[in-house]
C-alpha positions in Angstrom: -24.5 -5.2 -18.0 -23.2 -1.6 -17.4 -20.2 -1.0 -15.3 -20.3 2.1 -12.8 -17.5 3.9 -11.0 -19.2 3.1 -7.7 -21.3 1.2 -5.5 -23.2 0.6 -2.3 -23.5 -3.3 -1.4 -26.2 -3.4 1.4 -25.6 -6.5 3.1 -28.7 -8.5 4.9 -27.8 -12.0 5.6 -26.6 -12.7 9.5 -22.8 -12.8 10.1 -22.7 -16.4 10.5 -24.4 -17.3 7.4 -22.9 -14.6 5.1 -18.8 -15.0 6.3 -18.4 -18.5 3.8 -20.7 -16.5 1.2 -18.2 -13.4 0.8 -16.1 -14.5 -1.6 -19.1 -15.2 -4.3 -20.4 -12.2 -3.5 -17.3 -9.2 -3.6 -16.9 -11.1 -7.5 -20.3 -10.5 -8.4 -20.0 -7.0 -7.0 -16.8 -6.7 -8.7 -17.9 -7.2 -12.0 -20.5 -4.1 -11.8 -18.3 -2.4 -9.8 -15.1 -1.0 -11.0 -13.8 2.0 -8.7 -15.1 1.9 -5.0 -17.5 0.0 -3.4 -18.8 0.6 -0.1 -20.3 -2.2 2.5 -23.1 -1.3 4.8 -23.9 -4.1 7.5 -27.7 -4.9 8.1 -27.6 -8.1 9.2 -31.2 -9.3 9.6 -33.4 -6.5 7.3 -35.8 -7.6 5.2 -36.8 -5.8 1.9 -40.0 -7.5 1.0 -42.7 -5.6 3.5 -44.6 -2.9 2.9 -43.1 -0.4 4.6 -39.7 1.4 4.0 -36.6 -0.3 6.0 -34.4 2.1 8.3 -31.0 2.0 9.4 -30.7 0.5 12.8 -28.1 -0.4 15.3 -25.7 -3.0 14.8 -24.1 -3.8 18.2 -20.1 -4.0 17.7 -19.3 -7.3 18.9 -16.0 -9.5 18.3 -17.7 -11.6 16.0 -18.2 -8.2 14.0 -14.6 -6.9 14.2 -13.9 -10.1 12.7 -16.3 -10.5 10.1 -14.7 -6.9 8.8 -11.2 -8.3 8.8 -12.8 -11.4 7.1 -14.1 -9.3 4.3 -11.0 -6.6 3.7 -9.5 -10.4 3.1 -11.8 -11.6 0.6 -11.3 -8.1 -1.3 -7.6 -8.7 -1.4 -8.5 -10.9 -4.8 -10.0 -8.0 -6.2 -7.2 -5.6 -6.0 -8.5 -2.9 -8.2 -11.5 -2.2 -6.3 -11.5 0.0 -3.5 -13.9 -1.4 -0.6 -14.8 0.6 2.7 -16.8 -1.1 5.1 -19.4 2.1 6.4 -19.4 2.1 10.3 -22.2 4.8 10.8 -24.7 2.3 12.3 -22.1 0.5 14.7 -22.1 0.6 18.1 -20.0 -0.5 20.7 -20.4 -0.7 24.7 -20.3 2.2 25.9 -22.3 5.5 28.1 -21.5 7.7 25.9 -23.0 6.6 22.6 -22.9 9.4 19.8 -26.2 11.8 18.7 -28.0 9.1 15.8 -27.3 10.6 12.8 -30.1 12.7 11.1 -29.4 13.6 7.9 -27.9 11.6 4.8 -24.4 11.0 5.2 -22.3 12.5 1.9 -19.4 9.9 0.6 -16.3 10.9 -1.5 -17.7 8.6 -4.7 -21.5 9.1 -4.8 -23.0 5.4 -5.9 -24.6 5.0 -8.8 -25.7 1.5 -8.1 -26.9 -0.3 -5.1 -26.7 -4.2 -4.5 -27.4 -6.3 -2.0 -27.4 -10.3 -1.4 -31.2 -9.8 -0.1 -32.6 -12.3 -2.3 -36.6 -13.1 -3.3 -37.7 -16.4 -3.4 -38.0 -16.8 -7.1 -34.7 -15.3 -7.9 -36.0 -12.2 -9.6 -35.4 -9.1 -9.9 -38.6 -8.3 -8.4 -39.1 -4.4 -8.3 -40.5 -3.5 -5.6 -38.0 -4.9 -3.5 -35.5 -3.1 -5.9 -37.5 0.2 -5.2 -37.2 -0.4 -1.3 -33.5 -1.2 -1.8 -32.7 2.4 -3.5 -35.2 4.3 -1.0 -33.2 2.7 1.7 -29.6 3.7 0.0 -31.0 6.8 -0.9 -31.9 7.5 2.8 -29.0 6.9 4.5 -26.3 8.1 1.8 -25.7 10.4 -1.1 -26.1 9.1 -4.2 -26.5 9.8 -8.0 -29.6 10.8 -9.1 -30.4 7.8 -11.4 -29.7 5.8 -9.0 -29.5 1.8 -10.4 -30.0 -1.2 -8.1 -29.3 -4.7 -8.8 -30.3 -8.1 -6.5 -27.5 -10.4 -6.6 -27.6 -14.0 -7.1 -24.0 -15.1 -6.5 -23.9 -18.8 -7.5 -22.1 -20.2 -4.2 -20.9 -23.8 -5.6 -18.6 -22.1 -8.1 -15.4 -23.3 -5.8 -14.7 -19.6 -5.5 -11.4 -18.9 -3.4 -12.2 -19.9 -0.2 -12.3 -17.5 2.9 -10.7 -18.7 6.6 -13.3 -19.8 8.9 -14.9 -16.9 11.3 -14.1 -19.6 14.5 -10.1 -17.6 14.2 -10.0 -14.9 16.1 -8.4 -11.9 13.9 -8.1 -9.6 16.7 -7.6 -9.7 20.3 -7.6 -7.2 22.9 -4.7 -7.1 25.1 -4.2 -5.2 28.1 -0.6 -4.4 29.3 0.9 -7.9 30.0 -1.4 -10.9 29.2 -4.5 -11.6 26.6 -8.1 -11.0 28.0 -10.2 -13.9 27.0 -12.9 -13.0 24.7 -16.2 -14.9 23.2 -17.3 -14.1 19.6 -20.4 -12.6 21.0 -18.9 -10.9 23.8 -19.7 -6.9 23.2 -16.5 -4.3 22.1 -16.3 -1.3 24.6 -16.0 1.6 23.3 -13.2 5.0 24.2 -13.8 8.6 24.3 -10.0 9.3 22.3 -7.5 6.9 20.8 -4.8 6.1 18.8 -3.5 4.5 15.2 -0.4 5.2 13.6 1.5 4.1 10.8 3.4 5.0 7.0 -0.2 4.4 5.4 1.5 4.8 2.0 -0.7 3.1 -1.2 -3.7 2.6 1.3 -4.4 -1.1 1.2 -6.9 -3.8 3.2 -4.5 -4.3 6.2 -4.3 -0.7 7.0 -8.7 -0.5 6.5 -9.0 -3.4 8.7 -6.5 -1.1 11.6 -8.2 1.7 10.7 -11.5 0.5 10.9 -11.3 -1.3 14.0 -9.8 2.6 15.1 -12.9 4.1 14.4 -15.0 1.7 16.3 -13.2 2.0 19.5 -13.6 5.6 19.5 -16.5 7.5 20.2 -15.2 11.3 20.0 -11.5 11.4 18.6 -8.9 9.4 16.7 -5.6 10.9 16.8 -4.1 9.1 13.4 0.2 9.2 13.4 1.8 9.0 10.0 4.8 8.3 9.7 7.5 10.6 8.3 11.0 12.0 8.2 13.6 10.0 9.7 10.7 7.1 10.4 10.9 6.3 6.4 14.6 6.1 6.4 14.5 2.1 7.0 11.4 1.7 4.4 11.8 -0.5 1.7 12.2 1.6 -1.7 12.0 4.7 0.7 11.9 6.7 -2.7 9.0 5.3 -4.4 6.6 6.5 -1.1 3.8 9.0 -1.2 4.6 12.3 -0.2 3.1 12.7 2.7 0.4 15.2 1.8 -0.5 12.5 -0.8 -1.1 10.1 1.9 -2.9 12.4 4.4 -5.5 13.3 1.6 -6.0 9.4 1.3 -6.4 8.9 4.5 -8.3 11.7 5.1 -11.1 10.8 2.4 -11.2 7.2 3.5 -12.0 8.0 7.5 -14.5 10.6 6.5 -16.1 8.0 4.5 -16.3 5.2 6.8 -17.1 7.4 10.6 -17.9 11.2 9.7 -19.2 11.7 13.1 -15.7 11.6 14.4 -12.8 13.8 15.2 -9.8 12.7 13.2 -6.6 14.3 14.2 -4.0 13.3 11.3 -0.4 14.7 12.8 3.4 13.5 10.9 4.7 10.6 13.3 8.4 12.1 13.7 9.5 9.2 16.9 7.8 5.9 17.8 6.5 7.4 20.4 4.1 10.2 18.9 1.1 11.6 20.7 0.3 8.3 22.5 3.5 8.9 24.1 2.6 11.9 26.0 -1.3 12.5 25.5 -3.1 11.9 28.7 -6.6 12.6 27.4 -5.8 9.2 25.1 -7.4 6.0 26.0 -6.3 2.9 23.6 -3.8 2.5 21.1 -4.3 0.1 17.4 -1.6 -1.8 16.8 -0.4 -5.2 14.2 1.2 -8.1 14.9 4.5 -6.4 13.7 3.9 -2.8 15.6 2.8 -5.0 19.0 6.2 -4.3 20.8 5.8 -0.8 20.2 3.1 -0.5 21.8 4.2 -2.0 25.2 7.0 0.4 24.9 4.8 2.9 24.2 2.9 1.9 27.4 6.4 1.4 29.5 7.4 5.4 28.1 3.7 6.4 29.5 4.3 4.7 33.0 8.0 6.2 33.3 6.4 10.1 32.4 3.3 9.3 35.1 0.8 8.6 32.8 -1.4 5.3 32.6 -1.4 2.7 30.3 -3.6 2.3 27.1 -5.6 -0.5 26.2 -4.1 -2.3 23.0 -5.9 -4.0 20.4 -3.6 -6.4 18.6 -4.5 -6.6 14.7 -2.9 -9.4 13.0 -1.3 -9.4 9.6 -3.6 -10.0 6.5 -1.6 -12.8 4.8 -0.9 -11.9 0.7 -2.0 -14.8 -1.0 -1.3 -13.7 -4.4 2.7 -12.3 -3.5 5.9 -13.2 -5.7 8.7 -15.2 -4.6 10.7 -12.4 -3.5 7.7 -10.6 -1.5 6.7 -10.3 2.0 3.7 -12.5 3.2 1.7 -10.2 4.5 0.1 -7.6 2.7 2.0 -4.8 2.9 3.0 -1.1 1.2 7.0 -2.4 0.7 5.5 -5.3 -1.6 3.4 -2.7 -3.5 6.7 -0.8 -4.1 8.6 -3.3 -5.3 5.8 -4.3 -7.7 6.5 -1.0 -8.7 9.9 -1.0 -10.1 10.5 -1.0 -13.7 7.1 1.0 -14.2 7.1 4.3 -16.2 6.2 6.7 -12.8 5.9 9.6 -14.9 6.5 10.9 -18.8 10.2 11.5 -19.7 11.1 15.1 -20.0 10.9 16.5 -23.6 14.0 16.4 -25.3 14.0 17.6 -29.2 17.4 16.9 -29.8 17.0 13.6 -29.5 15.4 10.9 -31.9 11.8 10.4 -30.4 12.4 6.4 -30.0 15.8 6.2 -28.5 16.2 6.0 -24.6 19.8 6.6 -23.0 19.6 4.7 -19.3 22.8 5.2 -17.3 23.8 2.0 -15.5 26.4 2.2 -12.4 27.1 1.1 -9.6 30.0 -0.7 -6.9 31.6 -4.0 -8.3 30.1 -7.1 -7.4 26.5 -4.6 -7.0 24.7 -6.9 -10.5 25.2 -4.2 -13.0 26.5 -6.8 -15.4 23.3 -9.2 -15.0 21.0 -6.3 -15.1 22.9 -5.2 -18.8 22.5 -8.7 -20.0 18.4 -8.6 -19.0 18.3 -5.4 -21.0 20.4 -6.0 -23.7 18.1 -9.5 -24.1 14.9 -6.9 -24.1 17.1 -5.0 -27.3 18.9 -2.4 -25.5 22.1 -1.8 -27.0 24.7 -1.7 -24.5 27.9 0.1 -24.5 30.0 -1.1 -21.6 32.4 1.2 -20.3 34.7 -1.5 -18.8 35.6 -2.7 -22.2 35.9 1.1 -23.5 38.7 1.1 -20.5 40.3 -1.8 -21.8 40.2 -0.4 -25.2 41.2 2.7 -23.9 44.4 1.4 -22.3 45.5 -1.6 -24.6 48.6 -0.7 -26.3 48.0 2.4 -29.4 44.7 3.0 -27.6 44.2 6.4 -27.0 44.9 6.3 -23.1 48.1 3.8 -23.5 50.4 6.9 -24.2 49.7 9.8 -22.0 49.0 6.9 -18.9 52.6 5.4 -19.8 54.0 8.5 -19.6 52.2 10.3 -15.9 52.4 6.9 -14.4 56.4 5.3 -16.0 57.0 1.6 -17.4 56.7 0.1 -14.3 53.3 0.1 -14.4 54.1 -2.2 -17.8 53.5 -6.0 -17.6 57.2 -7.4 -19.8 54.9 -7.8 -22.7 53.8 -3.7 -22.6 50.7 -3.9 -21.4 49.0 -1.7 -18.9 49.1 -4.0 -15.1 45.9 -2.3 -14.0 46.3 -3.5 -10.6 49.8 -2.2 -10.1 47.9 0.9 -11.5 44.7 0.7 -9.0 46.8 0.4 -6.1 48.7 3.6 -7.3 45.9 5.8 -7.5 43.1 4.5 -5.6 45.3 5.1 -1.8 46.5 8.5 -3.1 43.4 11.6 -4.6 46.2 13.5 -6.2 47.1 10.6 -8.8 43.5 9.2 -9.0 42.5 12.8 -9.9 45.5 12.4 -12.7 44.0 9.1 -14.1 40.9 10.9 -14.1 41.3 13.8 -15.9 43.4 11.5 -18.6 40.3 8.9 -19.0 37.4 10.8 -18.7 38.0 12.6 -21.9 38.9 9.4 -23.7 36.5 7.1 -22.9 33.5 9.7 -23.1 34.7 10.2 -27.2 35.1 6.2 -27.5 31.4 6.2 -25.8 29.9 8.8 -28.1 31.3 6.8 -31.1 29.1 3.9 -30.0 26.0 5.7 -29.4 26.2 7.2 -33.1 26.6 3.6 -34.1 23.5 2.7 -32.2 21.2 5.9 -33.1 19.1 3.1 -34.8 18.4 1.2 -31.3 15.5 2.2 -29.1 17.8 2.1 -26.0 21.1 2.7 -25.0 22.6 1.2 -21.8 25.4 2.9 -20.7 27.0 0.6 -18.0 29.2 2.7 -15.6 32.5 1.6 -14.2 35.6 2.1 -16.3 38.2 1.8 -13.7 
């Protein structure tokens, strides 16, 4: 079967039933679907009668906030595919419930295929329910004009990866100093303004599931901090994040997709406090497992400047069940970066004068800071590697080309009795005093950048040259 860009699953089976049923049913969705694939909730509908199904409420209980961390779990196993869970239909307890939407609600990736786990009783793919399904999508969402549609039939005794059971609560709300007790069923109030905040770099599941429970709670605004500045300082592989434009157009396109009927205010987070330090017109604040302090401090910096409190809804951490040895366990950007080392970020710059298959990497670095055990990786993937320590050695032995002019700025008594060079009578010479390292300098430099360029012309036939960086 055909693989689109993107998708629309329309789910129908109560939350109870269809939370153990997930996992069978993102893979077959997955193997259709290869870009994006948004989830719309219909718990209940039925596509077999006669006339055309409509949208309709879906009251926001706990149950359902958990159900949607549930499934940004289950999608954690299909990396590559981009799920948002559509929250135009749900509605939490509240007085001021927003205007019904009355047109069709444009997304970022148009689908070009609908599926749904509604399934008829002969396990068909019995059209008219398949013509009620895209009259359905078609009413509530933009989509492509050749619009496919496809009734799946997941088989659920595959052993697919098992999800947690929906009886753990995944969020809890906490007002400032102790947990209010909370029933699955119990209804989610809803706020006129709140806030999330966060770096939001490589938008993943665990930032969805805080951002979706975000748009939930609020009913007009969502004032959205991201991070930047001196706030990425202590970031893991600070150089391999977004730009922050890059990251505000992400974030942008995914909370237009998922609640267009709000206000999102996206600002740079430049202190932990940010707007939900000073905004009085704000009512709750989002926050992880990790981010759960600031938020009391947040709520302690309100209280000192007059202000009250905000509600806090505690998130907890999506746990990454696929992560390496020396990753976090939670899913997280920093994990994402570090999967990212060693990968070509972008084409080398054009340089005729070199031959078009050999690579020169520059290796340095403090002693003792694993220059030598990253050579030895490379040199066992082919690189040729020149060392510059031993061009030093070279350099200084006795009738090298450094022994003479070092012998003679520096005197014999930096001569072992045998006449070689006592490079740690020599370090200690130089490396208190700028005028005589600058001397040792300016005499090795020269030398061991000739003995270097000797080697690379040896090497011209490699495909890479590792120049490893320390010759003193």
């Amino acid at each position: 079967m055909a693989v689109f860009r993107s998708g629309l699953l329309v789910l129908t089976t109560p939350l109870a039933s269809l939370a153990p049923r997930l996992a069978p049913i993102l893979t077959s969705a997955s193997r259709l679907v290869n870009h994006t694939l948004y989830v719309h909730l219909q718990p209940g509908m039925s596509l077999e009668g006669p006339a055309q199904p409509q949208s309709s409420p879906v009251q926001v209980t706990f149950e359902v906030l958990d159900f949607i961390t549930h499934l940004y779990t289950g999608a954690e196993v299909h990396r590559d595919l981009d799920v948002r869970i559509l929250l135009t239909n749900m509605r939490t307890k509240s007085a001021f419930l927003p205007p019904q939407p009355t047109s069709v609600q444009n997304l970022a990736h148009p689908p070009e295929v609908v599926l749904t786990d509604f399934q008829t009783l002969d396990g068909s793919q019995y059209n008219p329910v398949k013509q009620q399904l895209e009259r359905y999508a078609t009413s509530c969402y933009s989509c492509c004009p050749r619009l496919a549609s496809v009734l799946l039939y997941p088989d659920y005794g595959t052993g697919e990866l098992p999800m947690e059971p929906m009886d753990v609560p995944l969020l809890s709300t906490i007002r400032p100093a102790s947990p209010v007790a909370r029933s699955p069923k119990q209804p989610v109030r809803g706020y006129q303004r709140g806030a999330v905040g966060g770096t939001f770099d490589r938008l993943h599941n665990a930032h969805k599931v805080l951002l979706s429970v975000a748009c939930i709670l609020a009913q007009e605004q969502l004032v959205v901090g991201v991070a930047d500045k001196d706030l990425l300082k202590s970031k893991v592989l600070p150089e391999l994040l977004q730009p922050y434009a890059e990251r505000v157009e992400h974030l942008s396109e995914f909370l237009v997709d998922i609640k267009p009927s709000l206000t999102f205010d996206i600002i740079p987070l430049l202190d932990p406090y940010g707007p939900a330090g000073s905004d009085p017109s704000l009512e709750f604040l989002v926050v992880s497992e990790e981010t759960y302090r600031g938020g009391m401090a947040v709520n302690r910096f309100r209280l000192e400047n007059g202000l009250e409190e905000l509600a806090l809804y505690q998130i907890q951490l999506l746990q990454d069940l696929s992560r390496k040895e020396n990753e976090e366990d939670k899913v997280s950007s920093s994990s994402f970066r570090q999967r990212m080392l060693g990968k070509l970020l972008r084409p080398p710059h054009n340089r005729p004068e070199l031959p078009p298959s050999l690579y020169v990497i520059g290796l340095t670095g403090i002693s003792g800071s694993g220059k030598s055990s990253v050579a030895k990786r490379l040199k066992d993937l082919g690189a040729f590697v020149i060392d510059s320590d031993q061009l030093g050695h070279r350099a200084y032995a006795p009738g090298g080309p450094a022994y003479q002019p070092v012998v003679e700025a520096f005197g014999t008594d930096v001569l072992h009795k045998d006449g070689i060079i006592n490079r740690k009578v020599l370090g200690s010479r130089v490396f208190g005093n700028k005028k005589q390292l600058k001397i040792l300098t300016d005499i090795m430099w020269p030398v061991i950048a000739e003995l270097a360029r000797e080697e690379m012309d040896r090497a011209v036939t490699e495909d890479c040259i590792l120049l490893s960086w320390n010759p003193f």
